[in-house]
C-alpha positions, 0 to 999 in steps of 0.5 A, a space after each residue: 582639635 584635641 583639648 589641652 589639658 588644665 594645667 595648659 589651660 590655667 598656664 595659658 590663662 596666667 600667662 595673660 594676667 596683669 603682672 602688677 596685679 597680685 590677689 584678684 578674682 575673675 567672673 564665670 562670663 570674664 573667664 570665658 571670654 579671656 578663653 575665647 581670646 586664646 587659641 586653645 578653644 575654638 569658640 564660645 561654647 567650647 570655653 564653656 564647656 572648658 570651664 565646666 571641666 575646670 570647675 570641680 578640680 579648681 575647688 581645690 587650690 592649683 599651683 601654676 606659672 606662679 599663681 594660686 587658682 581656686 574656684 568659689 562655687 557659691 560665688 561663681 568666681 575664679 580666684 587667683 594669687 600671685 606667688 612672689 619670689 621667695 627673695 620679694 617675701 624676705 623684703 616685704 617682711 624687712 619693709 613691715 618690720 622698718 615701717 612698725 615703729 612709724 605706724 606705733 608712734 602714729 597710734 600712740 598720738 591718737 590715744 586719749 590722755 586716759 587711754 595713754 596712762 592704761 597704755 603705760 599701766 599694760 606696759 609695765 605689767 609686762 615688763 620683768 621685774 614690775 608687779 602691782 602695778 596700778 594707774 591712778 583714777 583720772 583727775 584724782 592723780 596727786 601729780 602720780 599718774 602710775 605707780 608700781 612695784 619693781 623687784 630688783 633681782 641682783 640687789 634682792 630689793 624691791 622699789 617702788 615706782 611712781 611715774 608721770 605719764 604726759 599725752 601732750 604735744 609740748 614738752 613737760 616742764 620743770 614744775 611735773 618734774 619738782 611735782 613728782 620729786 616731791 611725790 618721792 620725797 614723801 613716799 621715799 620715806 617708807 620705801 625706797 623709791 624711783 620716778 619714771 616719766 613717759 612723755 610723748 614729746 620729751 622734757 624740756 632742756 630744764 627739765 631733763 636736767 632736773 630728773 638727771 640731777 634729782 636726789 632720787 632716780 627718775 627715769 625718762 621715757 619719750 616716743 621712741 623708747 615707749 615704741 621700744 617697749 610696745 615691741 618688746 613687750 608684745 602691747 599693741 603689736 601681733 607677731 606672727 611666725 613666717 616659715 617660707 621655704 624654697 628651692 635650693 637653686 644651688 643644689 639643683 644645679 650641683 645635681 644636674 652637674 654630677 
C-alpha cells in the first residue's frame, strides 16, 4: 500500500478533530494513535514511521482543512489552531468592542480611592486642550482632589480647572459640590475658573441641580463618560490594528463564469 502524502495525512488527522475545539496540542504517542485509527497506516510502526516523516516539515507552520499544524521539537508535541471564518472574526472583534466598556467599568470599581484620583490625573494629561495637570496629595486635598489648566483654543484663553474626583458607592451630595464652589470662588479671583467632578455613582438629584445652577461652570462626569474618555484617550485600553484578508468569493465565482 503506497503512503499518502502529508497534506493527505494532516487533512485526515484534521478531519477527526473536535470542531468545538479551537487552539489545543496533541502528544508524540496521541498522534500515533489517532494515526493507527485511520486507515491511512496499517499499523503502529508504520504511524511512527509516518510522524517521523512529518516532524521536520511540521517545524514550519502548515496550512490545512482550516488548521494551523506545527510541530515543538523540544516539547514533542503537535499543535493545532483553528482557522475561523473571516465573517466568525468580524464578529468576534464586534463582541470585544461591545464587551470593553463593561469590562472598564469593572476595572474602575476595583480601584483604590487614591488610585481613582491618578486615574483621572493620566486621564486628563491626555485629553486636548488640558496641561499642568496635578492630583493633590492624599488627605492634604482642601476639598480639590485635581486641578489642571485648560487652554481654549477658539476663545484664546486659558482656564483653570479644579475638580472632585469621588471613588464612592453612593451618590455625591450637595455639600462636595457647595465645597467645590467655594474652592472656585476663591481661585476664580485670580483666574477664570471651571469645576469638574468624576463620580462613579453620579450626584445626587440636589446636587446636579446644584452644579447646573452654580455661578461658575462645573462639569459632571459619572462611569460612562470616564469610560468614554478611557476609550478615547488610550488610558487603560491597548488598541491593536487587525488586518484580515479573505478570498473574494465573488470574483472567483464571476471568473469561473467567464
Amino acid at each position: 500500500m503506497a503512503r499518502a502524502s502529508d497534506e493527505d495525512i494532516l487533512n485526515a488527522l484534521c478531519s477527526v478533530l473536535d470542531p468545538a475545539e479551537f487552539s489545543f496540542t496533541v502528544g508524540h504517542d496521541e498522534i500515533i494513535d489517532r494515526l493507527c485509527k485511520l486507515v491511512l497506516v496499517g499499523s503502529p510502526i508504520e504511524a511512527e514511521l509516518v510522524v517521523e516523516h512529518l516532524e521536520p516539515g511540521l517545524r514550519e507552520t502548515m496550512y490545512t482543512s482550516g488548521w494551523a499544524v506545527r510541530y515543538n521539537a523540544i516539547t514533542d508535541r503537535f499543535h493545532f489552531d483553528r482557522l475561523p471564518p473571516f465573517d466568525y472574526l468580524q464578529r468576534v472583534v464586534e463582541h470585544h468592542a461591545r464587551a470593553l466598556p463593561r469590562q472598564l467599568g469593572r476595572r474602575l470599581e476595583l480601584l483604590s480611592p487614591r488610585q481613582f484620583e491618578l486615574l483621572i490625573g493620566t486621564v486628563l494629561n491626555r485629553l486636548p486642550g488640558h496641561s499642568r495637570v496635578r492630583v493633590s496629595k492624599a488627605s492634604r486635598d482642601g476639598g480639590v482632589d485635581f486641578e489642571a489648566l485648560f487652554h481654549d483654543l477658539d476663545a484664546n484663553r486659558v482656564i483653570a480647572v479644579v475638580g472632585q474626583a469621588k471613588h464612592w458607592k453612593t451618590k455625591v451630595g450637595s455639600g462636595e459640590i457647595h465645597k467645590l464652589i467655594g474652592t472656585m470662588a476663591v481661585r476664580g479671583r485670580r483666574a477664570e475658573t471651571r469645576g469638574m467632578v468624576v463620580s462613579l455613582a453620579g450626584l445626587t438629584a440636589p446636587a446636579e441641580r446644584l452644579a447646573r445652577n452654580s455661578p461658575m461652570p462645573i462639569t459632571v462626569h459619572n462611569r460612562d463618560d470616564l469610560v468614554a474618555m478611557l476609550l478615547s484617550t488610550g488610558v487603560g485600553v491597548r488598541r491593536k490594528a487587525l488586518t484580515l484578508e479573505s478570498e473574494d468569493d465573488a470574483f472567483w465565482s464571476e471568473l469561473v463564469d467567464l
